[in-house]
N, C-alpha and C positions, 0 to 999 in steps of 0.2 A: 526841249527842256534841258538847259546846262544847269551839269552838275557837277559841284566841287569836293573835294576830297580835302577836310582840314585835318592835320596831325599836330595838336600840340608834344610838344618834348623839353625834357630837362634831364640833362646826365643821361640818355639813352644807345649810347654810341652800340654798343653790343647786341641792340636787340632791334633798333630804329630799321634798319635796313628790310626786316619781316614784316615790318607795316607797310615801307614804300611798296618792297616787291609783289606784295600781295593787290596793292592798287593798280600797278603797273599791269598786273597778270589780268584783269578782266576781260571779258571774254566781250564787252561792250566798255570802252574806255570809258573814262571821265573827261570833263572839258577843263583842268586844272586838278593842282594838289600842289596846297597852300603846306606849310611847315612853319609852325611859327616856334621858335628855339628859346624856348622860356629863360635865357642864361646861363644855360650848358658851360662848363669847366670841364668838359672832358673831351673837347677836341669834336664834339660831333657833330655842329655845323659845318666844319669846315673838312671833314669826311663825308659830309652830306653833297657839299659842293664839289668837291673833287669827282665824285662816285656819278652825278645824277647831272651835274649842270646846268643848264635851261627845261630839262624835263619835270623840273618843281621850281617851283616860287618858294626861297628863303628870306621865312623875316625874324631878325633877331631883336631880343629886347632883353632889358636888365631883368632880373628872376623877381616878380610878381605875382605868382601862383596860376595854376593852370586853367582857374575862372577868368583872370585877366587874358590870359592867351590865348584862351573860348574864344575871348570878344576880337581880340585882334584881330584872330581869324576870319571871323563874320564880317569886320569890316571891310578886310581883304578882299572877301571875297567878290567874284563875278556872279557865280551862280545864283539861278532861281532856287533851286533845292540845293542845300548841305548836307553832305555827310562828314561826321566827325569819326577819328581812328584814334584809339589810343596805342602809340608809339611800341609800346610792348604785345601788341596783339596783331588779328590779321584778317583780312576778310577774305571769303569763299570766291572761287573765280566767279560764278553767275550771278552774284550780288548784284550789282550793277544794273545787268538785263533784268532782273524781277521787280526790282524798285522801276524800273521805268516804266513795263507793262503793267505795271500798278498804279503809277498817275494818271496812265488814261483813262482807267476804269473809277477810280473815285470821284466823289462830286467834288466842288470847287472848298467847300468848308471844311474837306481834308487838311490840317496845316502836318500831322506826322505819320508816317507810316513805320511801322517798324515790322522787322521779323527775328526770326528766333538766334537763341546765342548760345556757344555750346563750350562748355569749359575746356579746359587741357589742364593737366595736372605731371605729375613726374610719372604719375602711371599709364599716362596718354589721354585719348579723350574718353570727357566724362560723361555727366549729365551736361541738362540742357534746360534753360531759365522758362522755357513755356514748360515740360517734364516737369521740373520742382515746385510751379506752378499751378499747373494742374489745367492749366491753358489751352483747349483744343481750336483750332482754326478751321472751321467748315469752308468758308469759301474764300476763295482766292483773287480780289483780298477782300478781308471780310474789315467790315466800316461801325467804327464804336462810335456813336453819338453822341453818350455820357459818356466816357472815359472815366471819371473821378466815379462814378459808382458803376462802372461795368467791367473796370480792370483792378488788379490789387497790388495795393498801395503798402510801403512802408521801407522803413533805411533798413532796419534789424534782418530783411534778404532780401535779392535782385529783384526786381519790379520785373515786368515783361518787356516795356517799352524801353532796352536799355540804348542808351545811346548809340554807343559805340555800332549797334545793328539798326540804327534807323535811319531816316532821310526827311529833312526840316525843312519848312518852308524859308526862305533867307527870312522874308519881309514881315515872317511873323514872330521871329527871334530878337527883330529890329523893332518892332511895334510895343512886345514885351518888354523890353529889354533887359536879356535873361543878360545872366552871369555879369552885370554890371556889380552885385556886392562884393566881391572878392575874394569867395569864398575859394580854400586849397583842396575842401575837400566836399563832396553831396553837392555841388555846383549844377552836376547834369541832375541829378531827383529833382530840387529844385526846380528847374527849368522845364523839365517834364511835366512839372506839375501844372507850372505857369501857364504853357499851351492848352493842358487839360481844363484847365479853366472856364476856356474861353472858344475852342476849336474841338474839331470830331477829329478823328484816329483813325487807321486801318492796321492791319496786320497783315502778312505773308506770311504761309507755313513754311516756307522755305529756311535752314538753317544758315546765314549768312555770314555770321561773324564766330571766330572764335578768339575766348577770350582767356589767355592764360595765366594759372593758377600756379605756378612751379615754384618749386624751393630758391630758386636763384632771384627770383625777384622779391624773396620776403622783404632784404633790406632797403629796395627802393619802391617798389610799388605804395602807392597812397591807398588803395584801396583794401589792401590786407594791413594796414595801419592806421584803419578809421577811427578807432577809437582812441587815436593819442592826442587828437584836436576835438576841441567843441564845435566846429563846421558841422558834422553831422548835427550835432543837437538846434546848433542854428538853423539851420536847413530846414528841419523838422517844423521850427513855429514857426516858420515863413513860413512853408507849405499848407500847413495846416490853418492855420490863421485866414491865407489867400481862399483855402476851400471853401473854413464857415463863412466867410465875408458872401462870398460867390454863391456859395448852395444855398445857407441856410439851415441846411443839416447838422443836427445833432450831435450826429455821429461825428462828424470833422469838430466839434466842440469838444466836447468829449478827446477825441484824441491828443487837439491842441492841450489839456490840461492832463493829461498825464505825461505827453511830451516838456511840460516845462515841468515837470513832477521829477522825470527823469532826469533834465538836467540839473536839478536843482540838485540832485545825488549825485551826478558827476562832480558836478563844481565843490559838494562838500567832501568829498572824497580824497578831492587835491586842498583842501584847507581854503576855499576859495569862499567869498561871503554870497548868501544867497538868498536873505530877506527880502530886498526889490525885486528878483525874482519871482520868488514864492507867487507873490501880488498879483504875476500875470493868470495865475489858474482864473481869477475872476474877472475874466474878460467878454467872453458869451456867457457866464452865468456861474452860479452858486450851487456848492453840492456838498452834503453833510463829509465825503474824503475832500472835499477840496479845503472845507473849513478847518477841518483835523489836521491835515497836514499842515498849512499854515499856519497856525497853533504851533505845529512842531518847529518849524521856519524859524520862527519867533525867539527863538530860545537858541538860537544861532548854530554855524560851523559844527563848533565841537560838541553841542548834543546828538547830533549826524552820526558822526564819528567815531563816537562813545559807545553808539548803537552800533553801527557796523561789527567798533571792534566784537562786541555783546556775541554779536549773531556768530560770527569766527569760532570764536571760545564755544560756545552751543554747537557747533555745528561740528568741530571737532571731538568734542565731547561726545557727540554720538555717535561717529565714525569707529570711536576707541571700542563703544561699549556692545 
């Protein structure tokens, strides 16, 4: 079973070298590690090359956002199974080994396994994404069927399945074709979701990846900067949309309409227009807030706004009293 190690990067020169070394260090190699150098300006493909040589595959491209360099990756690749690293983080040395004694023990309609992910912060390591979860793993590896209704879902905190600690089928990444929209940011939710779809899951208790939270990365991490782009909220109606289509359920209905709810209050928050928006709440169906709202919709931007500011004023008004 080959498996590939992909790290997209952009501007990571300082921190890139803890994701190679950590791939490097397995305790069961990997049969490649791809680098795809999303248009770095800071010298760090070409520190990658000097440092590593023939011991990784560099592919560069003009800066397209890190869902485009997903894909590059994938197409790179050789491997039956992928693992993706993000550049600032690191995996566990026995990663490797437990993902592999893991594909032999699952059935064939496993397309992802993942296991757990453990923060770093300035104060060292922290919690851990099955812990704030609430995630227990009986067996080893234990096989989700449903995924979309046996695991939990959502952008607003870390899923369990997160990327950066799992290991993909190539052909069923290819099949999907995840991170074809271009998205910079929620590209792996997304994609998570896609396979949840349509494929069963496994999990290892094993803690494999750690993924770092520190103060040095506030200004370039994307993911402590989710909320400056609408990708996440994009993200959100794909996924959700993809669910109701797929289950049938309610509840993915339901979600999808508060998800365009929310973005509908992003968008007017930045002065953005969001009456075609609005629209999508009645797509699976009709509901006395979905009516309400759109009512409000109607009456454009700057009644949003208005309110917001409303709520401020009240809100510090009671702070005072």
């Amino acid at each position: 079973m080959k498996v590939s190690a992909l790290i997209p990067t952009y501007n990571r020169r300082r921190y890139i070298f803890r994701a190679i070394d950590s791939v490097l260090a397995q305790t069961v190699p990997v049969d490649e590690i791809i680098i795809v150098d999303d248009g770095s300006t800071d010298g760090t493909s070409e520190l990658i090359g000097r440092t590593y040589g023939s011991l990784i595959k560099l592919v560069r491209q003009k800066n397209m956002g890190v869902s485009v360099a997903r894909k590059r990756a994938i197409d790179e690749a050789q491997g039956e199974w992928l693992a993706f690293l993000d550049s600032d983080d690191e995996w566990l040395p026995e990663r490797n080994a437990a993902f592999l004694r893991a594909i032999s023990a699952v059935p064939p309609r496993v397309a992802l396994i993942f296991g757990n992910t453990r923060y770093v912060t300035d104060q060292g390591e922290g919690t851990t994404v099955f812990g704030d979860n609430g995630l227990l793993i009986d067996h080893d590896p234990e096989v989700f069927n449903d995924p979309l209704s046996q695991l939990v879902w959502g952008t607003d905190y870390t899923r369990p399945p997160v990327i950066q600690s799992s290991l993909i089928r190539r052909s069923v990444l290819k099949e999907l074709g995840c991170f074809r929209e271009g998205l910079r940011h929620a590209e792996d939710f997304l994609a998570t979701f896609q396979i949840a779809s349509r494929h069963f899951f496994a999990a290892i208790p094993s803690i494999v990846t750690n993924v770092y939270r520190t103060s040095d990365l506030t200004e370039s991490s994307l993911e402590l900067k989710w909320n400056e782009w609408d990708d996440n909220k994009r993200a959100e109606l794909l996924a959700y949309s993809l669910a109701a289509r797929t289950t049938g359920a309610k509840v993915w209905a339901a979600l999808y309409a508060d998800a365009v709810r929310g973005f509908c209050k992003w968008r007017a928050q930045k002065g953005l227009p969001i009456r075609g928006l609005a629209r999508e709440q009645f797509r699976f169906g009709i509901s006395i807030r979905s009516m309400g709202f759109f009512c409000a919709a109607m009456l454009g931007t700057y009644f949003f706004r208005a309110g917001f500011a409303t709520k401020r004023k009240l809100r510090s008004l009671y702070n005072q009293s």
